[in-house]
PyMOL commands that place a pseudoatom at each C-alpha (Angstrom):
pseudoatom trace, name=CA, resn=UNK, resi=1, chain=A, elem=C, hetatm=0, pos=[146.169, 16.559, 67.540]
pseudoatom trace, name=CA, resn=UNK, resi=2, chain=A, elem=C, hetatm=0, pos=[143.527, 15.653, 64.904]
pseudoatom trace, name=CA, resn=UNK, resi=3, chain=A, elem=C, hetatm=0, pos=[141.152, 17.912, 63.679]
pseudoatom trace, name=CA, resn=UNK, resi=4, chain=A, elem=C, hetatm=0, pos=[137.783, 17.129, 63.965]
pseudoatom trace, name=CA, resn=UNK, resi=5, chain=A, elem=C, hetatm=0, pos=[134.998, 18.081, 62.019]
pseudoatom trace, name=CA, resn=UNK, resi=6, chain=A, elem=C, hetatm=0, pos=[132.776, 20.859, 62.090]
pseudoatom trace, name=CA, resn=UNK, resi=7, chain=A, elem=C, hetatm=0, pos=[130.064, 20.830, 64.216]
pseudoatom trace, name=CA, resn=UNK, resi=8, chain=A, elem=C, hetatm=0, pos=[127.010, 21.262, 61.454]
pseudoatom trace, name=CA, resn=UNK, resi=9, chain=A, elem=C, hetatm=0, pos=[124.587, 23.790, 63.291]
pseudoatom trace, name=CA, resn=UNK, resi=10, chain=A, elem=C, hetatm=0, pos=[120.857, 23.638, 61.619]
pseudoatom trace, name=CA, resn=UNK, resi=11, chain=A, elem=C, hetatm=0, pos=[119.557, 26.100, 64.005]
pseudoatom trace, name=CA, resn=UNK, resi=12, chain=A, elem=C, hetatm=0, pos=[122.921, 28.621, 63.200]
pseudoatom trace, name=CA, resn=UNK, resi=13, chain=A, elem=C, hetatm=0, pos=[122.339, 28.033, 59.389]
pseudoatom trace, name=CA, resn=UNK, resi=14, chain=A, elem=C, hetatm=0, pos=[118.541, 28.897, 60.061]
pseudoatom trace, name=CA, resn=UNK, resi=15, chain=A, elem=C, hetatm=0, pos=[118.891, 32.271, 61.684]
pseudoatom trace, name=CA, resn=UNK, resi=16, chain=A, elem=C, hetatm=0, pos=[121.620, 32.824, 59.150]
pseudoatom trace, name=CA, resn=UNK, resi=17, chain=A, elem=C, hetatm=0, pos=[119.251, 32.309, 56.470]
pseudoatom trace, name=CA, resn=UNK, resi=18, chain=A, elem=C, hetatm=0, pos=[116.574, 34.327, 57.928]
pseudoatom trace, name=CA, resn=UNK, resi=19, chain=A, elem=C, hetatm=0, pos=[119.105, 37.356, 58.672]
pseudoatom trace, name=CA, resn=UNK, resi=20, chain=A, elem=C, hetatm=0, pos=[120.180, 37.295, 55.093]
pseudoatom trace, name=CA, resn=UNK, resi=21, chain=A, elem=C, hetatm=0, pos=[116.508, 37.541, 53.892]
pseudoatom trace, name=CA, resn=UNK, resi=22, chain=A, elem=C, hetatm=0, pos=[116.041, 40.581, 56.086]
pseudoatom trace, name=CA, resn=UNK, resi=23, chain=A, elem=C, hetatm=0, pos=[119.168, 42.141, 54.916]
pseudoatom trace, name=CA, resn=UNK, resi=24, chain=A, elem=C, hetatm=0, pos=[118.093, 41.411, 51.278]
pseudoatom trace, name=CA, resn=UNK, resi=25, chain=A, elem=C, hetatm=0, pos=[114.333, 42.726, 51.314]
pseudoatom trace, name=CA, resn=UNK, resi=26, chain=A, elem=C, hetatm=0, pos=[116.045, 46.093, 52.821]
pseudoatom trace, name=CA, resn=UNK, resi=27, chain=A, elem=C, hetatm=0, pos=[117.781, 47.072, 49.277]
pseudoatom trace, name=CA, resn=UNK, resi=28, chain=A, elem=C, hetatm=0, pos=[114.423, 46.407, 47.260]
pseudoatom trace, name=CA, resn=UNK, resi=29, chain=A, elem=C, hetatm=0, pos=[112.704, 49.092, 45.908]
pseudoatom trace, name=CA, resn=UNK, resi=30, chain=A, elem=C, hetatm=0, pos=[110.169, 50.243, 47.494]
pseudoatom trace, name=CA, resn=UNK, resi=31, chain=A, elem=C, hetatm=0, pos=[106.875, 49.713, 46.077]
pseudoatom trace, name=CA, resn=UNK, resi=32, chain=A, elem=C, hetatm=0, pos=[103.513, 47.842, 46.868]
pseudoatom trace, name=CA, resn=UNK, resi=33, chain=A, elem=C, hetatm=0, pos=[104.622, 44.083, 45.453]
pseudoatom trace, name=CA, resn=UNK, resi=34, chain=A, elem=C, hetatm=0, pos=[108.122, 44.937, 47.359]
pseudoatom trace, name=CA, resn=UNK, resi=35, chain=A, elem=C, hetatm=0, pos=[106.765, 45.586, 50.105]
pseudoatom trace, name=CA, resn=UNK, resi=36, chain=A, elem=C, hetatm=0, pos=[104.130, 42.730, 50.381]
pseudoatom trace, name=CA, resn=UNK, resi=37, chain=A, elem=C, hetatm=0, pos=[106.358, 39.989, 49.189]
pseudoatom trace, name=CA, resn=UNK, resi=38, chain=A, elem=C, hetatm=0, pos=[108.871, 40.837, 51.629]
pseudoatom trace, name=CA, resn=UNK, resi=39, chain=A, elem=C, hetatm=0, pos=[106.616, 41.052, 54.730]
pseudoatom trace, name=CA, resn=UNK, resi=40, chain=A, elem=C, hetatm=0, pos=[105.504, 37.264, 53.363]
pseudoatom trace, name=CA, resn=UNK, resi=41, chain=A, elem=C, hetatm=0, pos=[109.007, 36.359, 53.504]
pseudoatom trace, name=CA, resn=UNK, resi=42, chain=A, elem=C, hetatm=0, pos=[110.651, 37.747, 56.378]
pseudoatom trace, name=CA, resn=UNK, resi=43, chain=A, elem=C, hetatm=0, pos=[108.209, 36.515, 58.157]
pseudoatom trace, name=CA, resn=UNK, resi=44, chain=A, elem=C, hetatm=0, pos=[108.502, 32.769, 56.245]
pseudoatom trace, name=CA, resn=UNK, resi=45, chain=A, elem=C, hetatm=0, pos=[112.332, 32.939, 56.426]
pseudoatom trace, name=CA, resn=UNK, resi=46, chain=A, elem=C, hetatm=0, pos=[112.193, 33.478, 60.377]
pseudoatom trace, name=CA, resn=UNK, resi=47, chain=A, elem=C, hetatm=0, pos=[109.586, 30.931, 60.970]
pseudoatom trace, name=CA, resn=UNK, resi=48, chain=A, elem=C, hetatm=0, pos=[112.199, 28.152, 59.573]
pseudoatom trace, name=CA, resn=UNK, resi=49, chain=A, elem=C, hetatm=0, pos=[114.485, 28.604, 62.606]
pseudoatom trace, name=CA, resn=UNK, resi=50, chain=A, elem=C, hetatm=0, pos=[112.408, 29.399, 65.280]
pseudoatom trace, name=CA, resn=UNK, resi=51, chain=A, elem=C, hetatm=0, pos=[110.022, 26.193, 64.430]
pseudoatom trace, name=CA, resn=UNK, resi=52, chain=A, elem=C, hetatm=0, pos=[113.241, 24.176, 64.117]
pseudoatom trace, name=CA, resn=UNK, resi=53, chain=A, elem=C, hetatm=0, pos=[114.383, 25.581, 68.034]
pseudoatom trace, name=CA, resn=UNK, resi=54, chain=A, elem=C, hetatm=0, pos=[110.871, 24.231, 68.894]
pseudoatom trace, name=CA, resn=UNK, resi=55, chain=A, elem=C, hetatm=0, pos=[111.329, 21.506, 67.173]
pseudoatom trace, name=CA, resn=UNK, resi=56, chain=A, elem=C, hetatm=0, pos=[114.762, 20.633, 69.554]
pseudoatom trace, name=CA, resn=UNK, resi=57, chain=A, elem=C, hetatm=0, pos=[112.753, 21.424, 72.237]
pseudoatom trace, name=CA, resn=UNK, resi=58, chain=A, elem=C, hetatm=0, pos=[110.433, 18.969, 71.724]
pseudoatom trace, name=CA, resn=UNK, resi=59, chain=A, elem=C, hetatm=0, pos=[108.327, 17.071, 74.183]
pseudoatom trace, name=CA, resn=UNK, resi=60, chain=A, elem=C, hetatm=0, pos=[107.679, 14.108, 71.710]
pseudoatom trace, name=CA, resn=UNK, resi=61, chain=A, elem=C, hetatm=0, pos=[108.716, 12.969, 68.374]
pseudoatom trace, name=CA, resn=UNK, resi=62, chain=A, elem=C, hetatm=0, pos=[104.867, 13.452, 67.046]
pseudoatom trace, name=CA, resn=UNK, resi=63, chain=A, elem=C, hetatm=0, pos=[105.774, 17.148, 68.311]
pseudoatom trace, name=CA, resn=UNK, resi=64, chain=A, elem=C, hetatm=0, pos=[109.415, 16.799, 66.366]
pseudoatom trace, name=CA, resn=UNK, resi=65, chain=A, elem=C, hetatm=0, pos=[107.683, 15.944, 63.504]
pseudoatom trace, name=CA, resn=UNK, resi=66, chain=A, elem=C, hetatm=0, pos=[105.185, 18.306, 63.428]
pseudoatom trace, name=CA, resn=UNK, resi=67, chain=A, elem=C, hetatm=0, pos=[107.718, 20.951, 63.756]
pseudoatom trace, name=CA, resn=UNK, resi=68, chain=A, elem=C, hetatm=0, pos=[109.662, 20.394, 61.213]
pseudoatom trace, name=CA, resn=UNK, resi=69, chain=A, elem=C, hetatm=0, pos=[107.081, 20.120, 58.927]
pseudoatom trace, name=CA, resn=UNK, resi=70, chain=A, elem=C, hetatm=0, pos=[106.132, 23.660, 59.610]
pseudoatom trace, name=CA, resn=UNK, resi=71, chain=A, elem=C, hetatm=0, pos=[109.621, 24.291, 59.050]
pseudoatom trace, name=CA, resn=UNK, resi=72, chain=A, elem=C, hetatm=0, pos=[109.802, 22.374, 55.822]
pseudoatom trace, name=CA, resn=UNK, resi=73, chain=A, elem=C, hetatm=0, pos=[106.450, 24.139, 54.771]
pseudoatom trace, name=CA, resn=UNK, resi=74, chain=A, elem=C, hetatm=0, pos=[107.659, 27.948, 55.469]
pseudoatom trace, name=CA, resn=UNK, resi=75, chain=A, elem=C, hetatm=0, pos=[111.080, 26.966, 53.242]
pseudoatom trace, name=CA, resn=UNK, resi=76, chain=A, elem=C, hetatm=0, pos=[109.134, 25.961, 50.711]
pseudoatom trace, name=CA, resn=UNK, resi=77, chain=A, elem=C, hetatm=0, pos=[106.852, 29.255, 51.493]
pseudoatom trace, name=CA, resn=UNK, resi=78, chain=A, elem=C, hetatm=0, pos=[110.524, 31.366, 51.501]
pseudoatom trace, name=CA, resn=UNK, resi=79, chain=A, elem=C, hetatm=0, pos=[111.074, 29.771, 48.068]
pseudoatom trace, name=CA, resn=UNK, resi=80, chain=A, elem=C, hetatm=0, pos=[108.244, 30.991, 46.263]
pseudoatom trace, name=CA, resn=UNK, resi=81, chain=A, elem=C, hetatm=0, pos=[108.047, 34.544, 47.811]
pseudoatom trace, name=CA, resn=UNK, resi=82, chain=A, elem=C, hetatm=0, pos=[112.268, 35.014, 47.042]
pseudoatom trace, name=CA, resn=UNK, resi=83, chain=A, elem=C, hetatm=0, pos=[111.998, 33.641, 43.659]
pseudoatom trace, name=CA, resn=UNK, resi=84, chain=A, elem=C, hetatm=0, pos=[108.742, 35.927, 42.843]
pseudoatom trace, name=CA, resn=UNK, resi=85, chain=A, elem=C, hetatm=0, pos=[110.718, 39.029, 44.248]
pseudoatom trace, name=CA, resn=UNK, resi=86, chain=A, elem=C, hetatm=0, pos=[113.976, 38.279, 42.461]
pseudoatom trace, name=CA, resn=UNK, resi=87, chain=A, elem=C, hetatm=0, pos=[111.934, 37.427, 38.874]
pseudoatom trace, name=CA, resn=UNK, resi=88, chain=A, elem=C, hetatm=0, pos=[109.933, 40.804, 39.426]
pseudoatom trace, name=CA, resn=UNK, resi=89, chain=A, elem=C, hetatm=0, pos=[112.743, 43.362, 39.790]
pseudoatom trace, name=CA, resn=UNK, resi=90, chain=A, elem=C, hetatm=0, pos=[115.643, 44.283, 37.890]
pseudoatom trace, name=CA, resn=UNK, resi=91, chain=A, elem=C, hetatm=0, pos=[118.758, 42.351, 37.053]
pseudoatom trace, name=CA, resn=UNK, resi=92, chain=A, elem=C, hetatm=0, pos=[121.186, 44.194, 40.500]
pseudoatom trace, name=CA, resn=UNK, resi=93, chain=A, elem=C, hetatm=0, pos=[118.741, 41.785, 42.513]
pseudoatom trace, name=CA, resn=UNK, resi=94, chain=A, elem=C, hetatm=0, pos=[119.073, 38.462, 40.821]
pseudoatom trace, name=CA, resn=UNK, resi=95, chain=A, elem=C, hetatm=0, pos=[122.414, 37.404, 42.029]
pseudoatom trace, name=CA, resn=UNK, resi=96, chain=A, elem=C, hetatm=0, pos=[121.295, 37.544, 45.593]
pseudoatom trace, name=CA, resn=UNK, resi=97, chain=A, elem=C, hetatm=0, pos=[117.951, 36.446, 45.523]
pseudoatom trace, name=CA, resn=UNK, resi=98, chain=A, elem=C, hetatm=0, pos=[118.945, 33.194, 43.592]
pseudoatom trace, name=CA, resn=UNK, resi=99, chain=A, elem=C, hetatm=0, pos=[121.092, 32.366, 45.776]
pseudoatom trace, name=CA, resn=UNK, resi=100, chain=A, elem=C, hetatm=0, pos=[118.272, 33.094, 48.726]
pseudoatom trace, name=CA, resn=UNK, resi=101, chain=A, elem=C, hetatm=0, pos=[116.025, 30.815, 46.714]
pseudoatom trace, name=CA, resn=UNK, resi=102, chain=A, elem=C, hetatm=0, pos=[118.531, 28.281, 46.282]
pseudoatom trace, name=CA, resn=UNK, resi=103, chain=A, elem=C, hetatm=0, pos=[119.199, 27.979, 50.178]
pseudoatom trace, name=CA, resn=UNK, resi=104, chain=A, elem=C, hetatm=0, pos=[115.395, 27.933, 50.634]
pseudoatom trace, name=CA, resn=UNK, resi=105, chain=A, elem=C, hetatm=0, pos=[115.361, 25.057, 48.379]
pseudoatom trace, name=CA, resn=UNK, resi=106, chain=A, elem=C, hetatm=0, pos=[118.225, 23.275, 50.591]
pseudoatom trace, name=CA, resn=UNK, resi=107, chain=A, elem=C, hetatm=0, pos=[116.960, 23.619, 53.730]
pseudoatom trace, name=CA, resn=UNK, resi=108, chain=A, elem=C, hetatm=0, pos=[113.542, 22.145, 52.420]
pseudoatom trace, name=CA, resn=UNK, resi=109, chain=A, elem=C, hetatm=0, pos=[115.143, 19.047, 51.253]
pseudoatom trace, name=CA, resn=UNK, resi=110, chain=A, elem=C, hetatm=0, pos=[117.233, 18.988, 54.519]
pseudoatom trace, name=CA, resn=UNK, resi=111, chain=A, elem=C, hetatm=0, pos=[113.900, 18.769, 56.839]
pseudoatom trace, name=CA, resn=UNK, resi=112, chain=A, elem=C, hetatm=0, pos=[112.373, 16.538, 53.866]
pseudoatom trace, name=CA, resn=UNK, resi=113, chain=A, elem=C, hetatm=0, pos=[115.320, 13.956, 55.030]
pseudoatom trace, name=CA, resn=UNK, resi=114, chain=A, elem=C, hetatm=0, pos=[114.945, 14.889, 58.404]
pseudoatom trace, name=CA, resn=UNK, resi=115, chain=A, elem=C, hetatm=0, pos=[110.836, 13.647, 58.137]
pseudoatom trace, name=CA, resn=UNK, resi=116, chain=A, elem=C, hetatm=0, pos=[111.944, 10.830, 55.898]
pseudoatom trace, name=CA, resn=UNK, resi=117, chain=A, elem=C, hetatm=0, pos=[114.421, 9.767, 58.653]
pseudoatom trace, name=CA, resn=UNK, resi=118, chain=A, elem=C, hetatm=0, pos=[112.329, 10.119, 61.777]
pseudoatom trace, name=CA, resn=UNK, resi=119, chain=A, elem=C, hetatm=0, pos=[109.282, 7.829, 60.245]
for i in range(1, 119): cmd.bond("trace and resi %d" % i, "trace and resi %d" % (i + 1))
show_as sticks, trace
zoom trace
C-alpha cells in the first residue's frame, strides 16, 4: 500500500481562512476602528472562498480568470485590514493577526500563480 499524497483543497483552505478571521475579529475590543476594520475584513476574508467556488464553477476561462482576480484582490484587501487591526491594538493580538496577515499574503501569491498560469 503506498501512501499517496494529500489532496491540496484551495476552496477548504479558503473557508478555513475566512472562519479563522471571524473567530479572530470576535476577541477584539470593541470600539469604533474594531468594529469597522473587522466588518471590512470578514467580509474580504469570505469573499476569497466564495469567488474561488465561482471561480470552479466557471462557464469560461475569461470567467476563471476574472474570478480569481477578485479573489486575489479581496486577499490582498484581507491583508491590509488584518495587518491595520493587529498594528492598532495591543500586543495579546499580534500573534494571531500576523499570522492572519501572513496567510492573506499566501493565498494572494497562490491566485497570483494561478493568473500567471492560466494566461
Amino acid at each position: 500500500m503506498t501512501k499517496s499524497k494529500p489532496v491540496y483543497d484551495l476552496e477548504e483552505r479558503t473557508f478555513q481562512f475566512a472562519k479563522r478571521v471571524r473567530l479572530y475579529t470576535k476577541k477584539l475590543p470593541k470600539n469604533i476602528a474594531n468594529i469597522e476594520d473587522s466588518k471590512q475584513v470578514v467580509r474580504a476574508s469570505g469573499s476569497v472562498g466564495a469567488n474561488y467556488i465561482e471561480a470552479n464553477e466557471s462557464l469560461s476561462k475569461k470567467d476563471f480568470l476574472i474570478r480569481v482576480k477578485i479573489c486575489r484582490k479581496e486577499a490582498k484587501e484581507s491583508a491590509f485590514f488584518l495587518r491595520l487591526i493587529h498594528e492598532i491594538n495591543s500586543p495579546e493580538f499580534e500573534k494571531e493577526g500576523l499570522k492572519l496577515h501572513d496567510e492573506a499574503i499566501q493565498l494572494k501569491k497562490i491566485f497570483s500563480s494561478i493568473i500567471e498560469k492560466s494566461k
